[in-house]
C-alpha positions in Angstrom: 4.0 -24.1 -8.5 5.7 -22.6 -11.6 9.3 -20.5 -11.5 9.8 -18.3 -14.5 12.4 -16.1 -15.1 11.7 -13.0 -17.0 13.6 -9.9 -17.8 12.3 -6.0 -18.1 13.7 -3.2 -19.8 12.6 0.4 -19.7 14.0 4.0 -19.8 13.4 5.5 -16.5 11.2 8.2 -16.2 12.1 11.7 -15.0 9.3 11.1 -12.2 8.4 8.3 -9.7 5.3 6.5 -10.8 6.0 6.5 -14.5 8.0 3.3 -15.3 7.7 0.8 -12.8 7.5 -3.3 -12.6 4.2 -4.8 -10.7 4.5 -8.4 -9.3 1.7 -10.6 -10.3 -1.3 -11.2 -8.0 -1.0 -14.7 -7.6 3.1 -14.9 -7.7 5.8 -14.0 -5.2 9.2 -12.5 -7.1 12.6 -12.4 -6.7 15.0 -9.5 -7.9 18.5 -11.2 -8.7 19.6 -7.9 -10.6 18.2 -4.4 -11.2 20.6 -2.4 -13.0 20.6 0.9 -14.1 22.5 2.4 -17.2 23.1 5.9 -18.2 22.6 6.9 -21.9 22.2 10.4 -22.0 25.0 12.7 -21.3 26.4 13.9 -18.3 25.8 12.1 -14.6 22.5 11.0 -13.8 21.0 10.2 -10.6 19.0 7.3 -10.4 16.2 6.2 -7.1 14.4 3.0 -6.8 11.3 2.4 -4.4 9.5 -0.7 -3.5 5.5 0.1 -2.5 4.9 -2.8 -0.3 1.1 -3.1 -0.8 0.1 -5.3 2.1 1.9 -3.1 4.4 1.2 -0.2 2.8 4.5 2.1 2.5 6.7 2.7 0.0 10.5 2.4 0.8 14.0 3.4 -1.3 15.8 0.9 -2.0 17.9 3.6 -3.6 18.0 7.4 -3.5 19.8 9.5 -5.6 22.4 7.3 -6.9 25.1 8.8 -9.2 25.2 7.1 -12.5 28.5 8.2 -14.5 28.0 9.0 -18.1 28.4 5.9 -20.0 28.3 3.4 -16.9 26.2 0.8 -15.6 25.6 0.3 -11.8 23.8 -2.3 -9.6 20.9 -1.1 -7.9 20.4 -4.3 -5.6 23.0 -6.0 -3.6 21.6 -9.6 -3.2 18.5 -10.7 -3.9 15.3 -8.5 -2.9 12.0 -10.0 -2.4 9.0 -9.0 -3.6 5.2 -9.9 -2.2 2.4 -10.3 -4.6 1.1 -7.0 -6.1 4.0 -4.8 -4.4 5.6 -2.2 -7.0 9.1 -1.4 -8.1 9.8 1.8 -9.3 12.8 3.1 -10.7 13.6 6.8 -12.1 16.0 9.6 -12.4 16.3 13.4 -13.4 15.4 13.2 -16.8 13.5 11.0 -19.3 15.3 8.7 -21.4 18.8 9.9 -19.7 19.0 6.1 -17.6 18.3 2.5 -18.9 17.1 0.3 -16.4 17.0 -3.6 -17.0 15.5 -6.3 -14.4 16.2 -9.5 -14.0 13.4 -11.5 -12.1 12.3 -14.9 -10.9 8.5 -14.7 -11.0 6.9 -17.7 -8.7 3.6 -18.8 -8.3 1.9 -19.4 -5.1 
């Protein structure tokens, strides 16, 4: 069974469904930061989801959180878990306006 950590980085889209992590089909991973940065000017807000495919919803994580101009702010508190194949999605109000950057530890199973 092999750990790896990995890191993603992508500008958030101005829609959900655009920009979005998908855990491996074979691997079980572990968000230990997903952090989102605004770029763009003015306050943006920022929503994460997690579409738990075995279960078949999607849940916020986040909704609507303010991002001051020129900030950074921590998405997750703690660690989240993610199953195989589940999807995390991250956006805000415009494209290109938020930075996002995950850190994940991917593990096989």
């Amino acid at each position: 069974m092999a750990n790896t950590f990995k890191v993603h980085n992508w500008s958030a889209a101005a829609a959900s469904g655009s920009n979005l992590y998908t855990v491996g089909a074979s691997k079980v991973a572990i968000v230990l930061q997903l952090q989102a940065a605004n770029v763009g000017s003015g306050t943006h807000p920022v929503s994460a989801t997690v579409a738990d495919t075995s279960a078949g919803s999607t849940e916020f994580i986040a909704k609507a959180v303010s991002v001051p101009l020129n900030a950074a702010i921590g998405l997750v508190a703690g660690k989240q878990v993610l199953e195989a194949t589940d999807v995390l999605d991250v956006y805000s109000d415009g494209a290109s306006q938020v930075d996002v950057t995950l850190s994940v530890l991917e593990i096989d199973i």
